[in-house]
Rosetta silent file (secondary structure, phi, psi, omega in degrees, C-alpha in Angstrom):
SEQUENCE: XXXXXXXXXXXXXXXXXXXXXXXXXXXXXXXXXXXXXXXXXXXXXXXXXXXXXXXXXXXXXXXXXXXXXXXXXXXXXXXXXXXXXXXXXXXXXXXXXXXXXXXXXXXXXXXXXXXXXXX
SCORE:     score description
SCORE:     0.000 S_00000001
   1 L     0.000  119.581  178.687  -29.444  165.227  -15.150 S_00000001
   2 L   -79.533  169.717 -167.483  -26.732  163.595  -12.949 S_00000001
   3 L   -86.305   -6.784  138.442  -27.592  160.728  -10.456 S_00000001
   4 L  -115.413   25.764  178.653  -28.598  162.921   -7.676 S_00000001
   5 L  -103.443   31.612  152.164  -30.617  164.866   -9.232 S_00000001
   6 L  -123.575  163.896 -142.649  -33.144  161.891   -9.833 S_00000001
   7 L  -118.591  131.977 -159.773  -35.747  161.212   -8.164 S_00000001
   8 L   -55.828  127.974  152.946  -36.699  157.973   -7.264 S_00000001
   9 L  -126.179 -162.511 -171.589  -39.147  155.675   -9.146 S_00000001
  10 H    63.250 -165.493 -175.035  -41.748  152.633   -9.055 S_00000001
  11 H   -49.994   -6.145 -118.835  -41.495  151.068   -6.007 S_00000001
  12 H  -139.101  -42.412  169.567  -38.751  153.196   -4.983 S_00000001
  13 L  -121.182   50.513 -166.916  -40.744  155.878   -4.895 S_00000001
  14 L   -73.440 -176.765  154.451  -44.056  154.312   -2.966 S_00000001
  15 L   -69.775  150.053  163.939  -45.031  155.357    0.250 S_00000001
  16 H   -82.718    4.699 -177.006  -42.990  153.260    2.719 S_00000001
  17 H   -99.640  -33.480  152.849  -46.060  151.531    4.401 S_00000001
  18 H   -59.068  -29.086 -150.394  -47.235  150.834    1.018 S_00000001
  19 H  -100.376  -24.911  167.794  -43.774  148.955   -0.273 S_00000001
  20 H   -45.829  -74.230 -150.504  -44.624  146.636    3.491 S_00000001
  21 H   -65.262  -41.676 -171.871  -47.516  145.457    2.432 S_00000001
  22 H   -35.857  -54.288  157.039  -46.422  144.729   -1.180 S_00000001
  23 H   -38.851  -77.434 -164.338  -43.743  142.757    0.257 S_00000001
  24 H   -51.403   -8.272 -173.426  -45.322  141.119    2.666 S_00000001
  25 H   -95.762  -26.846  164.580  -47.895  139.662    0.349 S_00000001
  26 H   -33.426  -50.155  171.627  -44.979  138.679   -1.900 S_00000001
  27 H   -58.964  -70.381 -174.235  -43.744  136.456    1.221 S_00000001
  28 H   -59.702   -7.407  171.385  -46.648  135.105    1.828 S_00000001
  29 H   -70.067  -50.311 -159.795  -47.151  134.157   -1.898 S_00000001
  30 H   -56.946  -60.716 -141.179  -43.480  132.224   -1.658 S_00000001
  31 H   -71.711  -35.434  177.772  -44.370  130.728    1.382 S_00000001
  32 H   -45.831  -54.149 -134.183  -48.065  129.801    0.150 S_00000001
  33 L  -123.599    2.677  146.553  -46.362  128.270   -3.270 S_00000001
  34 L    76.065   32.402 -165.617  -43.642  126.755   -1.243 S_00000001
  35 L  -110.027   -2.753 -166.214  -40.818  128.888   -2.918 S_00000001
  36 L  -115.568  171.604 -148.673  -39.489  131.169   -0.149 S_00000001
  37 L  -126.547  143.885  170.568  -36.539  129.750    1.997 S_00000001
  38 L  -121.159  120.780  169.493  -36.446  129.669    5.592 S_00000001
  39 L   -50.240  117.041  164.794  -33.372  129.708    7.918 S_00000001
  40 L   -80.130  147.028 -170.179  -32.085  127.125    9.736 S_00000001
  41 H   -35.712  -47.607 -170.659  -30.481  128.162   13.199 S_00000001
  42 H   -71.446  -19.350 -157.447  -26.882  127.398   11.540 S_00000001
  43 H   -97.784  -38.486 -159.101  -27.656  129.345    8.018 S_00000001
  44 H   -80.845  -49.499 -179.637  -29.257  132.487   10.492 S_00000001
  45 H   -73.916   -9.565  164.679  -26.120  132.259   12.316 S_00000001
  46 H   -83.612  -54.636 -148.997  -23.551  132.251    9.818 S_00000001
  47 H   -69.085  -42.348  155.830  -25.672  135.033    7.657 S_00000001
  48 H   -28.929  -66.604 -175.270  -25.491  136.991   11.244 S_00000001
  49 H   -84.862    3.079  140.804  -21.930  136.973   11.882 S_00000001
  50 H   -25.563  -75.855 -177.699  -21.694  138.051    8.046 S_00000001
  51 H   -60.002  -46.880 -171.346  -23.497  141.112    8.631 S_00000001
  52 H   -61.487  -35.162  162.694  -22.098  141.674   11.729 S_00000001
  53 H   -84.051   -9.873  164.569  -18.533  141.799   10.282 S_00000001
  54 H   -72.193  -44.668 -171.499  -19.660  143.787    7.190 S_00000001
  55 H   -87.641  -18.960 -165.579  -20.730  146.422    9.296 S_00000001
  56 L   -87.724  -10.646  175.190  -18.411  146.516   12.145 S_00000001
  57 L   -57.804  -43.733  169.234  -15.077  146.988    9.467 S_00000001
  58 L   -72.735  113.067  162.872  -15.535  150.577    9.357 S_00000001
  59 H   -47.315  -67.636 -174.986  -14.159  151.973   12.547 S_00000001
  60 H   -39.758  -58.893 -145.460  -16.074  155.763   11.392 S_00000001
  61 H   -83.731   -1.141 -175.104  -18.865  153.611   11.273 S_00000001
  62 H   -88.319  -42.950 -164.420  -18.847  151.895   14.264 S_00000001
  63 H   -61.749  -43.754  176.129  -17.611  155.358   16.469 S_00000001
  64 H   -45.383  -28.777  163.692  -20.566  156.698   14.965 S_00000001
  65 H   -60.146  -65.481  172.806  -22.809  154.316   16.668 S_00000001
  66 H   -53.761  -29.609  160.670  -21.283  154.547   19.899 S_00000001
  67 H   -83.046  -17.868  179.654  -21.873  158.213   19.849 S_00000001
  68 H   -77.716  -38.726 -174.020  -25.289  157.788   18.798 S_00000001
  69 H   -80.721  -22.244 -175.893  -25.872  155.159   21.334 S_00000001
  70 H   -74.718  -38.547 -175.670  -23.737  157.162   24.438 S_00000001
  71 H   -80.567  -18.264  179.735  -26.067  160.292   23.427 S_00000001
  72 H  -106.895  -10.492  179.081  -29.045  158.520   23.689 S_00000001
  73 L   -99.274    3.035 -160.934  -28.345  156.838   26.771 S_00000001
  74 L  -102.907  -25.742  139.798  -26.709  159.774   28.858 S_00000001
  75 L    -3.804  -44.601 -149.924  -30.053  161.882   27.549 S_00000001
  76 L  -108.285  104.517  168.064  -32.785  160.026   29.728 S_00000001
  77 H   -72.144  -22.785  173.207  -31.345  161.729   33.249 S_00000001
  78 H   -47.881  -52.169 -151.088  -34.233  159.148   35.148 S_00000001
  79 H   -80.485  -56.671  154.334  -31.696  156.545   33.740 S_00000001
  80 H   -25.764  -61.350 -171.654  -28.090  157.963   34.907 S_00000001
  81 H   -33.114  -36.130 -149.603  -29.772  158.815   38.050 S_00000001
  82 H   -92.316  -31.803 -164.444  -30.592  155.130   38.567 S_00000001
  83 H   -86.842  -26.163  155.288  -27.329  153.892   37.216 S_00000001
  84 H   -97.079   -1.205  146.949  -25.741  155.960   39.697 S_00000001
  85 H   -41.248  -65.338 -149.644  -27.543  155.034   42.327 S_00000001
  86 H   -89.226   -6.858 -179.963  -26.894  151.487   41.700 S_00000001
  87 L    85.043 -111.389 -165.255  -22.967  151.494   41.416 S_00000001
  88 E  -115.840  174.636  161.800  -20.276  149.461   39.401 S_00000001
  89 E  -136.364  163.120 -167.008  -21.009  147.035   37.054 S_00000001
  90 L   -67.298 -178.262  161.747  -19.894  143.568   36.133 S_00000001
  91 L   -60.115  -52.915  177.487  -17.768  142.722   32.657 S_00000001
  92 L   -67.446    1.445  179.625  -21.165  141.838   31.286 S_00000001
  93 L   107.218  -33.358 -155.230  -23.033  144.622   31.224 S_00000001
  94 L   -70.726  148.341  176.778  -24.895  143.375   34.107 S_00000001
  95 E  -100.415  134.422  153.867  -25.318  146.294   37.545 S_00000001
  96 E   -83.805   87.696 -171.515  -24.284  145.189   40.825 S_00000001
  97 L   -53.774  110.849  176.128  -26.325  146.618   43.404 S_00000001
  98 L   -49.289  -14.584 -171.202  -24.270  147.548   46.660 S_00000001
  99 L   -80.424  -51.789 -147.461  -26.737  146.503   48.822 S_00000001
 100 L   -84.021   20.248  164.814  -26.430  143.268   47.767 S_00000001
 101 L   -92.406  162.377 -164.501  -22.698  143.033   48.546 S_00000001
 102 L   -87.833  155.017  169.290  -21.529  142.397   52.251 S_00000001
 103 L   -80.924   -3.497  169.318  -19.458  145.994   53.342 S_00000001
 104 L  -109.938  -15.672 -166.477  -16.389  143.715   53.972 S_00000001
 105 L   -66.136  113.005  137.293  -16.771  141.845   50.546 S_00000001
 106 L   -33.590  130.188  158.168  -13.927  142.846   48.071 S_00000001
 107 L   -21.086  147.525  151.155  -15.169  143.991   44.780 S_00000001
 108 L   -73.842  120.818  173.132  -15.806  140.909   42.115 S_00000001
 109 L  -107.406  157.621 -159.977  -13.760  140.782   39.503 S_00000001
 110 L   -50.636  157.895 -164.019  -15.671  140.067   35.971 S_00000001
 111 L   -67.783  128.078 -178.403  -15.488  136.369   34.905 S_00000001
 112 L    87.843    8.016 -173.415  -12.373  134.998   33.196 S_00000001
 113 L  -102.173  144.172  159.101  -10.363  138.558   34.445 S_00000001
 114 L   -46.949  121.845  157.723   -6.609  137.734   36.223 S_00000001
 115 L   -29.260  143.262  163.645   -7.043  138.615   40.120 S_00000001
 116 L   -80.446  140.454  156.528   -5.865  142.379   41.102 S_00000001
 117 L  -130.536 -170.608 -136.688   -3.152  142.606   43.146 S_00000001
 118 L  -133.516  139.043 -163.807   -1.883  145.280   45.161 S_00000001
 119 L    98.154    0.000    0.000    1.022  147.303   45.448 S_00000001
């Protein structure tokens, strides 16, 4: 039998709602028995931008996201509708309503971008 034709065991092969609570009472044992380690802001934030650069090296894996995330947002048609309603948007993600710009007001350009000029 070659390795995918086996079939998981132990814990491996639990229910997944079962292998929660085992865990979780495991945590709460550490913490109880004063053995389990808790992040400090600086430790969470290093261990973050770890992860974050483990996963973001693969390019495949990253396009793959962005089509999974482009497909799930151009799906919900309420939610285009609204975003097209609502106009441009800043550098930040953030939507810029039109009403709340004056009708003589020049676009904004996003924070930290070199003026446009013209011509």
């Amino acid at each position: 039998m070659n390795e995918a034709e086996r079939k998981p065991r132990g814990f491996a092969a639990m229910d997944p709602q079962k292998q929660r609570e085992i865990a979780s009472k495991g945590g709460k044992a550490a913490h109880e028995k004063g053995t389990a380690h808790e992040f400090t802001p600086d430790e969470a934030r290093v261990a973050g931008r770890k992860g974050g650069e483990a996963v973001s090296a693969s390019r495949e894996h990253m396009a793959h996201i962005g089509r999974k995330g482009g497909e799930a947002v151009s799906s919900n048609r309420q939610h285009m509708a609204e975003i097209g309603r609502e106009g441009g948007h800043s550098s930040r993600g953030r939507r810029v309503k039109a009403d709340r710009r004056s009708k003589d007001e020049p676009p904004r350009e996003p924070e930290g971008a070199e003026p446009r000029t013209t011509g």
